[in-house]
Legacy VTK file of the C-alpha trace (Angstrom):
# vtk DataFile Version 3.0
C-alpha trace
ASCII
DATASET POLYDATA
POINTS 124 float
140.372 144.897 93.179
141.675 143.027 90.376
141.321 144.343 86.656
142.449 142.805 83.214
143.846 145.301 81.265
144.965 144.453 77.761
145.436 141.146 78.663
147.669 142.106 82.184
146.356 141.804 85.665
146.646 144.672 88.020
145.877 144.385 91.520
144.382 147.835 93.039
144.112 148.746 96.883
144.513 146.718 99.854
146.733 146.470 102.519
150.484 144.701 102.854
151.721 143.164 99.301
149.664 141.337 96.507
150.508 137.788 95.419
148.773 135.863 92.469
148.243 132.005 92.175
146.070 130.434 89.629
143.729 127.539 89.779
141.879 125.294 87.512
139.013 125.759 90.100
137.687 128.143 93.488
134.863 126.540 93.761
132.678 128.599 96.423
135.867 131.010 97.283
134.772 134.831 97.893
136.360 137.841 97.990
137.300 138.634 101.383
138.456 134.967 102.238
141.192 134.111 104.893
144.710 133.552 103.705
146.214 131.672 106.742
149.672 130.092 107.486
149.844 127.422 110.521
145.842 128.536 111.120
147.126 132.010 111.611
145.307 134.873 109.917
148.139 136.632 107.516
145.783 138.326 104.669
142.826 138.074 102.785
141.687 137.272 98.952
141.144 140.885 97.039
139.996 139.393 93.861
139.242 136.289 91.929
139.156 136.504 87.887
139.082 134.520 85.007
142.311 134.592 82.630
142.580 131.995 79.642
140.115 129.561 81.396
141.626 129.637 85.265
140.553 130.956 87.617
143.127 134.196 89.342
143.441 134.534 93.117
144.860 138.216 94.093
145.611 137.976 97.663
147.212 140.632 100.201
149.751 139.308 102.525
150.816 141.401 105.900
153.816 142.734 104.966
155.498 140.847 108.325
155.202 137.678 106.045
157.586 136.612 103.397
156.492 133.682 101.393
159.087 131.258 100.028
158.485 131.113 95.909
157.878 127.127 96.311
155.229 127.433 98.656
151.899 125.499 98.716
148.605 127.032 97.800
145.805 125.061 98.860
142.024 126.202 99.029
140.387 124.394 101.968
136.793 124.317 103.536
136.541 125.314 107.545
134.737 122.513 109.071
132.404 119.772 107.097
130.192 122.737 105.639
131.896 125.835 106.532
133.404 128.590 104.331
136.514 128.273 101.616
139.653 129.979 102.648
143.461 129.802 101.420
146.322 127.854 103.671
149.558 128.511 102.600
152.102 125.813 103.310
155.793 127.423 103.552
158.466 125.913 101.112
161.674 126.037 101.460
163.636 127.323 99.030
165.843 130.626 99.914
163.877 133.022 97.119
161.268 135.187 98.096
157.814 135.504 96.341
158.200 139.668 95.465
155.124 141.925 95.516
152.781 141.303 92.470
154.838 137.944 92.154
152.826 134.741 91.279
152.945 131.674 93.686
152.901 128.432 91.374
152.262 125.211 93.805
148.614 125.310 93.720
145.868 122.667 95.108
141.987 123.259 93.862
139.414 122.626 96.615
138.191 119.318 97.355
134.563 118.893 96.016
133.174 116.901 99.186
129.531 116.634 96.807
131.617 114.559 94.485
133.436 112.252 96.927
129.886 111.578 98.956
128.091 110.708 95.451
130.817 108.284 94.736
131.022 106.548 98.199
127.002 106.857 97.961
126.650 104.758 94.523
130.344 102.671 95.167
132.702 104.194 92.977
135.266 104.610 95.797
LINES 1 125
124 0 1 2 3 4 5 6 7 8 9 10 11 12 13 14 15 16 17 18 19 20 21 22 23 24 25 26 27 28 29 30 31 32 33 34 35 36 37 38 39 40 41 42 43 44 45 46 47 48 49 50 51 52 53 54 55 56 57 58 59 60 61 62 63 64 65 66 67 68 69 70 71 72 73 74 75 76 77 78 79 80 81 82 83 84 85 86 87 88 89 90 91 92 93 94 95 96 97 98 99 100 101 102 103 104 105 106 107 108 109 110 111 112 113 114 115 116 117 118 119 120 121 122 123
């Protein structure tokens, strides 16, 4: 789980490594979400908190998987309706995201409510 300490986040448990990334929004992300690469399964979210007003993503990655420190972190919706999970896009730079290390490309979800309402009343 994650826990704020004194102002320091600590990632407890789980299997393979821990990476952060921070959003300004997870809207409708749970704990326990897929973390998938190429629409392959390579971890899951352990914990989602709130540090200085955005929202911190705690996710374990199989240890198999080395992510690329330029990476994309994107938080996508499974179908028109379906659940939130995390796609990571590989980068391409030559450094290595290191356990506990914090992935810094992020995208916030897509509010599909939002889009509709605007299409809806023509603000599109």
């Amino acid at each position: 789980y994650l826990a704020i300490k004194l102002g320091k986040l600590e990632v407890i448990g789980g299997r393979g490594y821990t990476v952060l990334a921070e959003f300004d929004s997870v809207a409708g992300l749970r704990n326990g979400a897929v973390v998938e690469i190429g629409g392959v399964e390579v971890g899951r979210v352990r914990a989602i908190a709130l540090k200085n007003y955005r929202a911190v993503v705690a996710m374990s990655i199989d240890p198999g998987v080395k992510l690329q420190d330029d990476a994309i972190i994107s938080i996508r919706t499974k179908g028109l309706i379906g659940e939130k999970y995390v796609k990571i896009t590989p980068g391409g730079s030559d450094r290595l995201v290191q356990p506990g290390g914090k992935l810094r490309d992020t995208e916030d979800p897509i509010d599909i409510e939002h889009l509709i309402s605007n299409y809806i009343f023509g603000k599109l």
